[in-house]
N, C-alpha and C positions, 0 to 999 in steps of 0.2 A: 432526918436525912432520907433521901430517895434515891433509890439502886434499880437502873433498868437491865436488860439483858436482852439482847434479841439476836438472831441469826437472819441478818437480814439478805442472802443467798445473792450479794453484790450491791456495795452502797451505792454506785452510779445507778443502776435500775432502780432502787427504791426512792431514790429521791425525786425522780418523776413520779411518784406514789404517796402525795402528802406526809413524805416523811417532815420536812420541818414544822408543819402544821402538828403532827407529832408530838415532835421537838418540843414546841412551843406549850402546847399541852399540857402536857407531863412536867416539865419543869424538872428534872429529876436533876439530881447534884450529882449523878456518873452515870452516864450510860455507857456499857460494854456490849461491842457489838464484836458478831462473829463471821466468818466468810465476806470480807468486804471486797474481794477478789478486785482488790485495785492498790499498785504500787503509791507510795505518799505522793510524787508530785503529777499524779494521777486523779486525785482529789478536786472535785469539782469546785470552782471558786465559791458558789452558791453554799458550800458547807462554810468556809471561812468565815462568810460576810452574816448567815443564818446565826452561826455557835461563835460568833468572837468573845461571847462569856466565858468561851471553853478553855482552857489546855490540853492538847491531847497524847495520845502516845499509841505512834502506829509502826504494826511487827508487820513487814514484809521479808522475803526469804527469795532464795533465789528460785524456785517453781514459781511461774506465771500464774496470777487468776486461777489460781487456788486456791486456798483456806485463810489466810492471814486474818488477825483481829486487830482490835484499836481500842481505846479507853477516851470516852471522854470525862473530862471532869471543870467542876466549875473553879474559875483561877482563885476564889478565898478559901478553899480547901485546903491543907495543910498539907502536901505531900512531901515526904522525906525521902522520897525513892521511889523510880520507876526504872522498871525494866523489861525486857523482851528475849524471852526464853535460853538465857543463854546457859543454866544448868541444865537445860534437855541439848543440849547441840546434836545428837544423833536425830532429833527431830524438828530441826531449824529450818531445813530447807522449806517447809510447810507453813512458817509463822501461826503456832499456836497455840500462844500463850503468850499475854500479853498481864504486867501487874503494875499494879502503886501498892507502896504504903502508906500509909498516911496517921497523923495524930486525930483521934475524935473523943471531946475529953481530956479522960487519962487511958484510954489506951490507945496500944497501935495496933493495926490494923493493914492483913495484909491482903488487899481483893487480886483473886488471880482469876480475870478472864480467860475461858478457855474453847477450845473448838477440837474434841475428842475425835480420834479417826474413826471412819463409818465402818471398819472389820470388812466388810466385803470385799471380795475377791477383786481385783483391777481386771481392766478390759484385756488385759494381755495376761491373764489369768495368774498374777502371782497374789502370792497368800497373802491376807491384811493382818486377820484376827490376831497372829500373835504379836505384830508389830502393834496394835490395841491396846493388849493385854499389858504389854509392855511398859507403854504409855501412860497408862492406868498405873502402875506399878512405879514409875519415875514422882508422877505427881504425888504420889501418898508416901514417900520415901521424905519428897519437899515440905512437905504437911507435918507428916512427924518432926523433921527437922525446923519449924516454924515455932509446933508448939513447946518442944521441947524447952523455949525458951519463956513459955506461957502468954506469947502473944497472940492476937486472935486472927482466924482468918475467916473470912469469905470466899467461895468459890462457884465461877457461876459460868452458864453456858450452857451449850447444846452438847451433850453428854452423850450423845448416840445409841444410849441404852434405858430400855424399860423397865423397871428395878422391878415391882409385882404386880400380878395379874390388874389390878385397878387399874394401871397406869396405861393399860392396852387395850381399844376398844374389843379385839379378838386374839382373847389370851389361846385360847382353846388350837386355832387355827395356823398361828404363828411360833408356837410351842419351839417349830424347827429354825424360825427367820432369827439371820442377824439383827440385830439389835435388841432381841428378847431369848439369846442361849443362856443356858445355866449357869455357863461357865464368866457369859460374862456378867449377869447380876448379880453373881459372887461378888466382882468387882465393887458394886454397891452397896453389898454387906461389909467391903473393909473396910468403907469411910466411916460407916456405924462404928465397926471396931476399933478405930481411930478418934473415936468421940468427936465426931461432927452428925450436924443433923439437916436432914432435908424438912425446908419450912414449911414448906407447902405442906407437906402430909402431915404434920409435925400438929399443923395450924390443922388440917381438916382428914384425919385419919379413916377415915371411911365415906368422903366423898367422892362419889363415881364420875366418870363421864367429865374428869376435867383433862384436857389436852394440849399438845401447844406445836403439835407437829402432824401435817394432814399431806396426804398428796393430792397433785395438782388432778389427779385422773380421776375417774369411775365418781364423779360429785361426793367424794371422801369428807369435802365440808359441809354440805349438807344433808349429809348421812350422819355426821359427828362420828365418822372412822379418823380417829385420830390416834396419836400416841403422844405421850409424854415424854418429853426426850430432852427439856429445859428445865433446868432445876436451878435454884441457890440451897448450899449447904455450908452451914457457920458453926462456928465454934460454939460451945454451950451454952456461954458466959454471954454470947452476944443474943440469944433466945430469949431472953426475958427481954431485950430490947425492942424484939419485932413487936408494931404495929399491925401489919396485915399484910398482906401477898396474895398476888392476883395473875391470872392469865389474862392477857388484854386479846382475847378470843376474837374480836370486832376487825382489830385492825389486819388490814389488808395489805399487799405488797409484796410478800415472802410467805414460803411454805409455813415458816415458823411462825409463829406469834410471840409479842413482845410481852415476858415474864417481868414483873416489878415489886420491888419489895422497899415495904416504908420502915423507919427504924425512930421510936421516940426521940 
């Protein structure tokens, strides 16, 4: 089984961006994408006619072309349940979180696509970080309440934060910048405490200089200033599953690049 994840920063602009070229690609049996800042009947026919192998499941909220996410996934999939955020409703208006469950095997399996808020200050200067924090705090509340039951989850997306210094081309520099405060890669030590694990590091614990978030200015991509801000973190039981995982650092289109992870 193949699991993509991308932040693709508005699916209408990406898809002028070989996105289904992509698509086609990869082949992956769910792709969760995040920020597709497009209401469903907003959705360009070109995705319908490209992914008619799909079924999909898209959270929009009532702010405009803002965050909202969507799942696609392939219609022989087994899914028992899909839903769109409606145990966070204090943070509905944003669509950000989007899940299926699904049967694979014998177990179930609950992937929660997600699109974490950026903490920084809004333009009319009210405060994010603890409305963040918060967030962070709803979802691991879910999480516990998942496993609780010893079903497994996956959880994936643009996470907005740099868990340790690897994960940041300039740790040293940014010490003070949101999306690398102390307070909030606490955040990332709960999910540990939570027994979930991040793959990627999991899979390559001391490898440097891998990123999956650049900005667009000062040639950040080919300086390789980047930061890690897309992760998958699974259940433990599903860690001997993984195959391999990867940054798809190449492709083009969106700040972020498309994270994937394969599963025996």
């Amino acid at each position: 089984m193949k699991i993509v994840s991308w932040n693709v920063n508005g699916i209408r602009a990406v898809i002028q961006k070989w996105f289904f070229d992509w698509v086609k690609n990869n082949d992956a049996d769910i792709i969760c994408l995040q920020e597709v800042k497009a209401f469903e009947n907003q959705i360009p026919s070109e995705v319908r006619f490209y992914m008619s192998n799909y079924d999909y499941l898209w959270h929009q909220w009532s702010r405009p072309w803002y965050a909202w996410t969507a799942i696609f996934f392939k219609k022989w999939l087994e899914v028992v349940e899909k839903k769109s955020d409606f145990l966070f409703r204090e943070f509905s208006d944003e669509g950000r979180v989007t899940e299926i469950v699904f049967k694979h095997w014998w177990y179930i399996i609950y992937l929660l696509n997600v699109y974490f808020p950026n903490g920084g200050d809004r333009a009319d200067g009210t405060e994010m970080l603890s409305y963040k924090l918060d967030f962070y705090e709803k979802i691991r509340q879910y999480i516990q309440w998942i496993r609780a039951d010893w079903d497994e989850v996956t959880i994936c997306g643009d996470f907005n934060i740099c868990h340790t210094e690897i994960d940041i081309a300039r740790p040293k520099e940014n010490e003070n910048s949101i999306w690398f405060l102390p307070i909030e890669r606490a955040e990332m030590d709960k999910l540990q405490i939570d027994w979930l694990i991040d793959v990627f590091r999991q899979l390559n614990p001391e490898l440097k200089n891998q990123y999956t978030w650049r900005s667009y200015r000062g040639w950040a991509r080919e300086r390789n200033v980047w930061w890690r801000l897309d992760y998958f973190w699974i259940s433990p039981t599903l860690m001997g599953m993984v195959q391999s995982m990867q940054h798809q650092t190449n492709i083009m289109g969106s700040d972020h690049c498309p994270i994937i992870i394969e599963f025996r």
